[in-house]
N, C-alpha and C positions, 0 to 999 in steps of 0.2 A: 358754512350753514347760516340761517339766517338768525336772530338776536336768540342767543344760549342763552336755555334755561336749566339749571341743572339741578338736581338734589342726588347728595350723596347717600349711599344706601350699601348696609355692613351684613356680611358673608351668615351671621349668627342671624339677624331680623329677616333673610329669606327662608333662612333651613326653618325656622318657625312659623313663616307664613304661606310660603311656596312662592318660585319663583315669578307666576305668572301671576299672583294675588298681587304680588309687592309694583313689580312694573306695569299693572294697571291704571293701580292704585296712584299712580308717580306720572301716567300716561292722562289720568282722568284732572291733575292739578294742575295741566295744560305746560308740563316740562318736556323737553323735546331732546333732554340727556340725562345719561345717569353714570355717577362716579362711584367705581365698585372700589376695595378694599380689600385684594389678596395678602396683605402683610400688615393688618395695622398691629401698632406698637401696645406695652400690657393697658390697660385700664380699668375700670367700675365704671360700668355703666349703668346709669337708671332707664328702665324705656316704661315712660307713663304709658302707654295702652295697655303695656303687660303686664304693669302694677310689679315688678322685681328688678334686680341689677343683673348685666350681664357682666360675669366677672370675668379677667384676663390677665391672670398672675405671671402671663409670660409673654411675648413677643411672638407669638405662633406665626407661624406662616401659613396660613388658610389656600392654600394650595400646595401641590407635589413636587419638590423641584425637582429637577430635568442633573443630578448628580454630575453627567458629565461635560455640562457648562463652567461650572465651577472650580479653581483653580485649587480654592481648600475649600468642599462642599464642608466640610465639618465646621465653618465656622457660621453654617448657617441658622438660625434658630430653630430649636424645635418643630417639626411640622402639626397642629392641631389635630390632638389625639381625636374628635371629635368628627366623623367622616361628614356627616351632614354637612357641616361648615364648607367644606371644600370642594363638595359635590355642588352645596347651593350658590356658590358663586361663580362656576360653571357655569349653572343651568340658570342663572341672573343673564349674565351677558349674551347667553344662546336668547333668552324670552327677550330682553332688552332687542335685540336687533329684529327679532318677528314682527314685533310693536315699531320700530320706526324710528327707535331713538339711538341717539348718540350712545356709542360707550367710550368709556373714559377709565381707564384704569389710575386708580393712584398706589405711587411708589413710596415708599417711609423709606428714608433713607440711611442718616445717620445717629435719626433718632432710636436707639435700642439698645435697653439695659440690660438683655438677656446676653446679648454679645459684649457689653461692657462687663457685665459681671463677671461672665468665664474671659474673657483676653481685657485686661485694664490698661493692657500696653495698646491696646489700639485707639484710645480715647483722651478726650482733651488731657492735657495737663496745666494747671494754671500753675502762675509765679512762685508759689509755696510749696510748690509740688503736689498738690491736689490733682486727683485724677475725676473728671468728671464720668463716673462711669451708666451715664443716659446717653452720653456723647461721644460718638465715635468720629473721628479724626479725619476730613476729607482728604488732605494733604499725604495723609499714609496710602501706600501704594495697594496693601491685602485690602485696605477698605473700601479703593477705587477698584479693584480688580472683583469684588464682591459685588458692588452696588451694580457695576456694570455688567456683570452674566445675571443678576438679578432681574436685569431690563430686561435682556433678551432672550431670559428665559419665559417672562410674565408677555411679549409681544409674543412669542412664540405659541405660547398655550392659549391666550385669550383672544390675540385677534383685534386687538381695540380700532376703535378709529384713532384713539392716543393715549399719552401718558400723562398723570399729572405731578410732575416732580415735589415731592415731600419731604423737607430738611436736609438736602442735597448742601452743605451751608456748615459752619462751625455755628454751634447752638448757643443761647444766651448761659449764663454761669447759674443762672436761679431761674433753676425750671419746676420749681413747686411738687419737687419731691417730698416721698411719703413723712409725714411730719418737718417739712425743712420749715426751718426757724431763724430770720435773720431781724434779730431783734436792734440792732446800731446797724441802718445802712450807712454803704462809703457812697450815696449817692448813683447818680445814673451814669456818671464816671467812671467810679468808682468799679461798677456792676461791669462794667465793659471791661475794664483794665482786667478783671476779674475774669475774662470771658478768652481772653489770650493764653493762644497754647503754645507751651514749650514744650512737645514731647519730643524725642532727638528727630524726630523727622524735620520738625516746621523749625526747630534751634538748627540745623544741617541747611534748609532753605534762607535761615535769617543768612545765616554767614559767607553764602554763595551772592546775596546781595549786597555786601558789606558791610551788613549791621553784624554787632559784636552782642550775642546772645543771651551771653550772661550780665551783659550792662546795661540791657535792655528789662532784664528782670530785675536787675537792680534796683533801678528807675520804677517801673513798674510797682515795686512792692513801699517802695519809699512813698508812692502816689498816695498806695491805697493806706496805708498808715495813718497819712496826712491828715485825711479824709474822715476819715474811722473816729482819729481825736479830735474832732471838730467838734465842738459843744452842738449837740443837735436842736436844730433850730426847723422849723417847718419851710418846706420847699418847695417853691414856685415849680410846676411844668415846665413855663418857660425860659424859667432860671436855670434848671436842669438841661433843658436843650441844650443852649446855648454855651452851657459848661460844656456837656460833652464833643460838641463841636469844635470851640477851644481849643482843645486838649489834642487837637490834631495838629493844629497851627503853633500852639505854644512849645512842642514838643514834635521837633521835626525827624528825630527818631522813632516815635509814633505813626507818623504819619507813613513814613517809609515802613513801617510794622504791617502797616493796614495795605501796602501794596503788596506784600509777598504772601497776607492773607484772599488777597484776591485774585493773585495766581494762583493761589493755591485748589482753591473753589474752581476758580475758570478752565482749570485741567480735568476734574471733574467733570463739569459741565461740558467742557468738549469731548471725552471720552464718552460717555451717557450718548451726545447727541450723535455720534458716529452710529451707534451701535442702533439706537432708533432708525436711523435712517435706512442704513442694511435692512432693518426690517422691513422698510417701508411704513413706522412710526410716526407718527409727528410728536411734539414736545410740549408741554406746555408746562409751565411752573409759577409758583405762589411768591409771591412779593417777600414773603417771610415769614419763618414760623414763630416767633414770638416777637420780631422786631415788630414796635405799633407806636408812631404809623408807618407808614410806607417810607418817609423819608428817610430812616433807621434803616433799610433793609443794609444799605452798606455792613451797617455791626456785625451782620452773619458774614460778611467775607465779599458780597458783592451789592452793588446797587442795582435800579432797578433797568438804566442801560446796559448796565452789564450781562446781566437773567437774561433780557430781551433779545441777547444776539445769539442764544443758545436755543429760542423756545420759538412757538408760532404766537402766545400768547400768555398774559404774565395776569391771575387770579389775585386780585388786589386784597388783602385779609384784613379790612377796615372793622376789626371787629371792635366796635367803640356803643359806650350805653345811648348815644343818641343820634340820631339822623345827621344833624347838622356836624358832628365829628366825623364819620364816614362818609360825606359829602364831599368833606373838605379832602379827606384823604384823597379821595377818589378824583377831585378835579386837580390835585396837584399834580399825582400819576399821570393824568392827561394830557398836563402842562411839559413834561418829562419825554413821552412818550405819544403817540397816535393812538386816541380815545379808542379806535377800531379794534387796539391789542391789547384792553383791559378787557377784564369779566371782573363784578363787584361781588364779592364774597359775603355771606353771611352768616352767622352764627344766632340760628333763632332763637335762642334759648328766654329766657326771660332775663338772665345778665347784660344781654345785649339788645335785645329787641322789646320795648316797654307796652306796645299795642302793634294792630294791625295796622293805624294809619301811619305809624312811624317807618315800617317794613314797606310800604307802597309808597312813602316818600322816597326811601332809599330806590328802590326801582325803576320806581318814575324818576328820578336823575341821571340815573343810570342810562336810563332808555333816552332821555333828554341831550345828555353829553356826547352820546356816540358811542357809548361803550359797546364790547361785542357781545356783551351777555351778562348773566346774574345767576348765581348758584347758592346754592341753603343747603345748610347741613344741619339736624340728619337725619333721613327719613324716621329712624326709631326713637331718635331721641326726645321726638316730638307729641306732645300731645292733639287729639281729632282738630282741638281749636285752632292751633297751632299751625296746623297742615292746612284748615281753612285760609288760614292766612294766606301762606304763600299761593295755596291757588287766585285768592283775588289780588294779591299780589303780582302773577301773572296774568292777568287779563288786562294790566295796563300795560302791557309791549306786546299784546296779540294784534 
């Protein structure tokens, strides 16, 4: 298609608005796709025009799975007692295609506490035996075998023109759980080290490589100790980089750690993209869900060569408080990669986006570099002003 415009728009903001209200409304701020949301993971959400939160105490699945896709359907999450929700995102992507526009389904992957909570065996384990239970484990074969009738049960029912892969990836260790409290950081090292899983699958994968599992967590927890008793002193960004980067080359155990985590992912990723394809899918995937900037995406398990050989195009998630940090992310991507297989992500909210010329700077680079497009999230989260925005925001790539 010609320069992607996208806003993402959630299964709950149409069943309230109606389907053809919401992709008018998304058709008239001159976007020319829209990324629906049949799985997203729990949340609180505020949606300023409605003046209330929309709450999501569990991982619903906003659509009806297909039971005999699934290998163990029962490990699927709850399906949204709420029929509207699953109806409306239906009749989203039926009104999306009469209007003209793109649809674009996105997939949550291994983000889900609802299935961490009931199976903890399926989810990270870090060096102490910590289970992260937001994080379910790519590397485990029930979790590839889920994600993947999950695809093609959501190509099957919706039809998309594609997918957008969502935490397909090992997730970072501090993902700003309900009251999480990490008052002595070990650093951005530290946080990584912390982010390594040893559940017996990926300890079964070290030792098929020749690393020796338990010495690795040895090392591992000896790191973060180190780190932990450090008199804390205030720390550089780029100090931090630089550490973690380090820490790959000083530690060639590690480094080898970070290759079987990226087999681990890439089997993933090529199971997914089979099954897309059978569909007749295309693929597309996000640079990374908390790794920021782009040059981090490695930490979840792959970089952004790697995503690239699995996807038709890689959503760069530059979400940073000012233009010129998302710029930068975005022209390093390019540097990486063929500016034609980004699309620049954004998150409007007021955390990230400080005015409208800052969001039309972002844009306008975008549209400047060759990028293949630019996407805003999220229709509800947005206030009227807000959505002004992004529409004059798109009038500079019309």
């Amino acid at each position: 298609m010609s320069f992607r415009r996208s806003l993402n728009l959630f299964p709950w903001d149409v069943a309230h608005e109606g389907a053809s209200t919401c992709v008018e409304a998304i058709a008239r701020l001159g976007c020319n796709s829209v990324i629906l949301s049949p799985n997203y993971h729990r949340a609180r959400l505020f949606r300023p025009r409605n003046l209330g939160f929309y709450n999501r105490p569990v991982d619903w699945c906003d659509f009806n799975p297909t039971a005999s896709l699934y290998e163990e359907p029962a490990l699927l999450p709850p399906v949204n007692s709420d029929e509207r929700c699953r109806v409306a995102c239906r009749e989203a992507a039926t009104a999306a295609r009469a209007a003209g526009l793109e649809v674009i389904v996105s997939v949550i992957g291994c983000h889900n506490s609802t299935i961490g909570l009931a199976h903890p065996e399926l989810c990270v384990e870090n060096a102490f035996g910590d289970r992260y239970l937001f994080a379910l484990c790519p590397a485990q074969s029930r979790v590839r075998s889920l994600l993947a009738s999950m695809v093609m049960d959501l190509c099957r029912q919706y039809r998309p023109d594609s997918l957008l892969l969502d935490s397909f990836c090992f997730l970072d260790a501090v993902h700003r759980e309900h009251h999480e409290l990490m008052f002595v950081s070990p650093g951005a090292f530290g946080k990584h080290l912390l982010s390594l899983c040893f559940c017996p699958t990926c300890c079964e994968l070290h030792a098929q490589q020749g690393i020796d599992p338990e010495a690795l967590r040895i090392q591992v927890r000896r790191l973060i100790k180190a780190s932990v008793e450090r008199e804390p002193l205030p720390r550089s960004t780029e100090g931090e980089r630089d550490e973690l980067t380090a820490l790959m080359l000083e530690f060639p155990e590690l480094l080898a750690s970070q290759r079987v985590r990226g087999g681990a992912v890439e089997g993933l990723f090529q199971r997914v993209q089979a099954v897309a394809r059978e569909e007749n899918v295309s693929v597309h995937n996000q640079s990374g869900l908390l790794a920021r900037p782009a040059a981090r995406a490695w930490t979840e398990g792959a970089g952004l060569r790697e995503r690239a050989r699995f996807c038709e195009q890689i959503f760069v998630q530059a979400f940073f408080g000012t233009a010129k940090e998302a710029i930068q992310d975005l022209t390093w991507a390019a540097s990486i990669l063929p500016a034609g297989r980004l699309v620049l992500s954004h998150m409007v909210g007021e955390d990230h986006i400080p005015s409208e010329g800052d969001l039309i700077q972002r844009v306008a680079a975008a549209k400047s570099i060759g990028a293949a497009g630019v996407s805003f999230y999220n229709y509800g989260l947005l206030s009227a002003a807000r959505l002004e925005w992004v529409r004059r925001a798109n009038q500079q790539t019309q």
